[in-house]
C-alpha positions as CSV (number, residue, x, y, z in Angstrom):
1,X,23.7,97.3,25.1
2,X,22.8,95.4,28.3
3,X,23.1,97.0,31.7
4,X,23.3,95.6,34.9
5,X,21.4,97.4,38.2
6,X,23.2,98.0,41.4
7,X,22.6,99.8,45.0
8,X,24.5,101.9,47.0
9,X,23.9,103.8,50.3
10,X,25.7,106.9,50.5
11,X,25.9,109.0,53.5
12,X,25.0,112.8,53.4
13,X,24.8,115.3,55.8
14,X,21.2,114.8,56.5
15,X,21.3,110.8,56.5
16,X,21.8,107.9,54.2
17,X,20.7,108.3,50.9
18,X,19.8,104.5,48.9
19,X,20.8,105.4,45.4
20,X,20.3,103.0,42.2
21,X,22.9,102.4,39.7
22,X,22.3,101.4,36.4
23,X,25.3,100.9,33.8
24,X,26.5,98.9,31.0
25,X,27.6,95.5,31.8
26,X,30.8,96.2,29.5
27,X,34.2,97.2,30.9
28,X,34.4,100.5,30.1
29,X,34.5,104.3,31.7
30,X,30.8,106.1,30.8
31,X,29.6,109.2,31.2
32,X,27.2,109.7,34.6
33,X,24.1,111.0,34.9
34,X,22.3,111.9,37.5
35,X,18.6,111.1,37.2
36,X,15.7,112.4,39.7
37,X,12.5,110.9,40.0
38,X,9.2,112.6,40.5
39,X,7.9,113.0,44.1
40,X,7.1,109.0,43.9
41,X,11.1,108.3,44.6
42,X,12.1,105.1,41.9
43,X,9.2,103.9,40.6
44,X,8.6,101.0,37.8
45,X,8.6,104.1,35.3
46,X,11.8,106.1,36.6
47,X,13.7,102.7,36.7
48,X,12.3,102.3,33.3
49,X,13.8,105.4,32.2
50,X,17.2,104.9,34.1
51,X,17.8,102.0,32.1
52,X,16.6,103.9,28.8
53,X,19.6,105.6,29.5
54,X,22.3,103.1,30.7
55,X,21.5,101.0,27.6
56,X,22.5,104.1,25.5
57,X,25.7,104.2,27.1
58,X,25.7,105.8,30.6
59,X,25.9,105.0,34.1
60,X,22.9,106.4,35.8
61,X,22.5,107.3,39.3
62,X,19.0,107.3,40.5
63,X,18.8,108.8,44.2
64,X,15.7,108.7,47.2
65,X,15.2,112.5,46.7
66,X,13.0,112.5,50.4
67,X,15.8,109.8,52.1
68,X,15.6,111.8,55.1
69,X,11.9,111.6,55.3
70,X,10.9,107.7,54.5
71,X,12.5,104.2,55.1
72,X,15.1,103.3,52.9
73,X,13.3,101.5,49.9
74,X,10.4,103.6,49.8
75,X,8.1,104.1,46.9
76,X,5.1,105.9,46.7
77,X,1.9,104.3,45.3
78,X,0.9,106.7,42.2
79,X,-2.3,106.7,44.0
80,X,-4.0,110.0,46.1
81,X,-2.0,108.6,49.0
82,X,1.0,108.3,47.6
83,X,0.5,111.9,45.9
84,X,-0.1,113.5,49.5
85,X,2.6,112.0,51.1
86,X,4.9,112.8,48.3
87,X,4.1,116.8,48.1
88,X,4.1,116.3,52.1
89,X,7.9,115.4,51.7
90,X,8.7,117.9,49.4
91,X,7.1,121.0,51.4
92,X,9.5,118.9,54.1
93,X,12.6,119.2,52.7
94,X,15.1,122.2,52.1
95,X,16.0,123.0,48.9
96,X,19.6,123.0,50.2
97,X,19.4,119.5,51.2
98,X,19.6,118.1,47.4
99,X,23.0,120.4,47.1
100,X,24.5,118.4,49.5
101,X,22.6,115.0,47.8
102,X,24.1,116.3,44.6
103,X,27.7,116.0,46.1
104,X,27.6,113.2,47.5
105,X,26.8,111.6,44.1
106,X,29.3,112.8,42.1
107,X,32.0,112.5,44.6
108,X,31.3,108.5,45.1
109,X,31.1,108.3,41.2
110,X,34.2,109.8,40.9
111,X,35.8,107.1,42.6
112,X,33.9,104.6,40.3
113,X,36.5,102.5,37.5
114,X,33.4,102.6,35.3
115,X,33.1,106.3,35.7
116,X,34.3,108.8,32.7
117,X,34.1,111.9,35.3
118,X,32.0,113.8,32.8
119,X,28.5,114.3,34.5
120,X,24.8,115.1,33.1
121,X,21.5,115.5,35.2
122,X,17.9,114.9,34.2
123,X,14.9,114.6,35.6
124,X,11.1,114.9,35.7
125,X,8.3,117.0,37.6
126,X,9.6,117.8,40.7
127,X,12.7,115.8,39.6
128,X,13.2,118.5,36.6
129,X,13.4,121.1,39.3
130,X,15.7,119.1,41.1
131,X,18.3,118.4,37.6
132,X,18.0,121.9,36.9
133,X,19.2,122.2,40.9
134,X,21.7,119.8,39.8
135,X,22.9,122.3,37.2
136,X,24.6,124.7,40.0
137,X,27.0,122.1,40.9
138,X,30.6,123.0,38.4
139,X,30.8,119.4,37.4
140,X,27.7,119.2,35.4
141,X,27.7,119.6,31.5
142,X,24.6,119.3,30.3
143,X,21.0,118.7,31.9
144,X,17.7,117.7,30.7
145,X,14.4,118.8,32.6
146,X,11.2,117.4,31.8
147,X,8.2,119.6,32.8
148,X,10.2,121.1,35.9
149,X,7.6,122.0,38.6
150,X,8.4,124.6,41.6
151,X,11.3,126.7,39.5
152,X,8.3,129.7,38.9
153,X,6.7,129.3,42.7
154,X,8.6,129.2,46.1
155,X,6.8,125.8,47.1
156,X,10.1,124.5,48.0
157,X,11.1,125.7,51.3
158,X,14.7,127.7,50.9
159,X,16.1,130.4,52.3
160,X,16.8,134.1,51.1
161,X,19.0,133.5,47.8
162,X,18.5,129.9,47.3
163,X,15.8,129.2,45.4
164,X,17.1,127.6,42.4
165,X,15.9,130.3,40.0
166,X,17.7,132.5,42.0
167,X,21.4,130.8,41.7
168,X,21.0,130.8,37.8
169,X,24.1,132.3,37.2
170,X,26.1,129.5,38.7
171,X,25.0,127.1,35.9
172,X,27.7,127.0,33.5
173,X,26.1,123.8,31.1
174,X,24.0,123.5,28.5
175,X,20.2,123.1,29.5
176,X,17.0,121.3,27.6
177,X,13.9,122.5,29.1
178,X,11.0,120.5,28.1
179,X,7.5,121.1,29.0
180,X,3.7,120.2,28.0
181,X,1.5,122.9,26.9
182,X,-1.3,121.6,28.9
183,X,0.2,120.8,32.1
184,X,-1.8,122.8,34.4
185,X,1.1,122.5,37.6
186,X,3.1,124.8,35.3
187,X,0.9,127.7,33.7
188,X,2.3,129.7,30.7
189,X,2.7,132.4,33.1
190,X,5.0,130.2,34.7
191,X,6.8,128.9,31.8
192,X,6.9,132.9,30.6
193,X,8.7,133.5,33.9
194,X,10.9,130.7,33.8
195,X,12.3,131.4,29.8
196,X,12.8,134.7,30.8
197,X,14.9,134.6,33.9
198,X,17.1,131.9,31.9
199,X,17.5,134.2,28.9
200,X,18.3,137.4,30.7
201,X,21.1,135.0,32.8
202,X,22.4,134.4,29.4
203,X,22.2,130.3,29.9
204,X,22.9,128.4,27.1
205,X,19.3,126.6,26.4
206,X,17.1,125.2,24.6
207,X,13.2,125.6,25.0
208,X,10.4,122.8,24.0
209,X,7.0,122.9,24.7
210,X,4.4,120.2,23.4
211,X,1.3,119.7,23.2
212,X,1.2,117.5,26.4
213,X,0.1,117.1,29.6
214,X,1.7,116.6,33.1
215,X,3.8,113.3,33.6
216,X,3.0,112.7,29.5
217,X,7.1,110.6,29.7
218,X,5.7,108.5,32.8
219,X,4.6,105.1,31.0
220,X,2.4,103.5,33.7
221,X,-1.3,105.7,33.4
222,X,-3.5,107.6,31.2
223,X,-1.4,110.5,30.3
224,X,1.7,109.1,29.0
225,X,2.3,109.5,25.4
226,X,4.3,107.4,23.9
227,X,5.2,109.4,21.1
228,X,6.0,112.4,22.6
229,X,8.2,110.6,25.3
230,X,10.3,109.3,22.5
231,X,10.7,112.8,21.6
232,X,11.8,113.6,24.8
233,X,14.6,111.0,25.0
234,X,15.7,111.6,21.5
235,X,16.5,115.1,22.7
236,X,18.6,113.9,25.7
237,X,20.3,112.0,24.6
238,X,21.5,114.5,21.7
239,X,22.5,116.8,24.1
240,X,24.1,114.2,26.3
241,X,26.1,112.9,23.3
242,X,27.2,116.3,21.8
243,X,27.9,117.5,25.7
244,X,29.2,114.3,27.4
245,X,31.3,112.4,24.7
246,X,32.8,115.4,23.3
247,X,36.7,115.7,23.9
């Protein structure tokens, strides 16, 4: 299926937001997803994986999760520069902040002809948290998290009742929760924590956990695995079929 790329500036609340569409060329209404990047914003690898996506099928939204705290355009180098600078940002930036990101995005694509008005999330590293925080919005059916960093700790600055692991009982969608057994930004204590806050909310999810390391679905490096990152889309996109396409 070939896809075509687009950009969009929405306004939010806390500023203008550059957000990257990618979608099948054909004429046609397709289900959305919203895709978050790691702390890097839309790198080769993220675009990469947006158009994974759109070329199975869906329009894909990829916002600037820090647009309030860089130029619009930015990407971060995945370098130690770019790493500081992007935990800098996200120590920055209230949790609240992507609700209002969230809303923004699904009330433009809404308005969109190519736009089936059913809506998934997905994301990886500090954009799993963010899908997951996608999750609380009512519109979103399904969502797929790829080692989700933060849910376990309270590095994200919120306040009382709003940490995401905190609103679980809002999420009404299916969840995948993926994770790599030797990703040392989430411990198995963490993991632990996470599985059992989502089972005692009674969520409907499914749990994963390979033998991988941190960023092993980022293909630009030396811990990407190929094999295990088809895995990982295999798995979205079953859930995104069975969730999304369903009538």
């Amino acid at each position: 299926m070939l896809i075509q790329c687009d950009i969009v500036d929405l306004p939010t609340p806390t500023g203008t937001m550059r957000t990257y569409v990618h979608r099948p060329q054909a004429a046609g209404r397709y289900p959305v997803i919203l895709l978050y990047s790691e702390i890097f914003q839309q790198t080769g690898p993220i675009e990469r994986s947006a158009r994974i996506m759109a070329g199975h099928g869906y329009a894909v939204l990829v916002p600037e999760v820090f647009h309030e705290l860089n130029p619009i355009g930015t990407v971060l180098a995945y370098d130690d520069a770019g790493r500081d600078k992007g935990n800098a940002d996200k120590a920055a930036k209230d949790v609240c902040g992507y609700d209002s990101d969230n809303r923004a995005m699904l009330d433009w694509a809404k308005q969109q002809p190519w736009s089936a008005n059913r809506f998934g999330a997905m994301g990886f590293c500090i954009g799993g948290h963010l899908a997951f925080r996608a999750a609380l919005q009512p519109e979103i059916e399904a969502t797929a998290c790829f080692y989700a960093t933060d849910l376990h700790s309270q590095v994200i600055p919120n306040q009382p009742g709003q940490h995401s692991m905190e609103r679980i009982q809002e999420i009404k969608g299916e969840m995948l929760m993926v994770w790599g057994k030797q990703d040392p930004h989430i411990p198995p204590a963490g993991r632990a924590k996470v599985y059992q806050d989502m089972a005692a909310a009674n969520l409907d999810f499914t749990w994963h956990e390979f033998n991988g390391v941190h960023a092993f679905m980022r293909d630009e490096g030396d811990r990407y695995d190929a094999a295990l990152a088809l895995q990982g889309y295999q798995l979205a996109l079953e859930l995104f079929g069975r969730k999304l396409r369903s009538h």
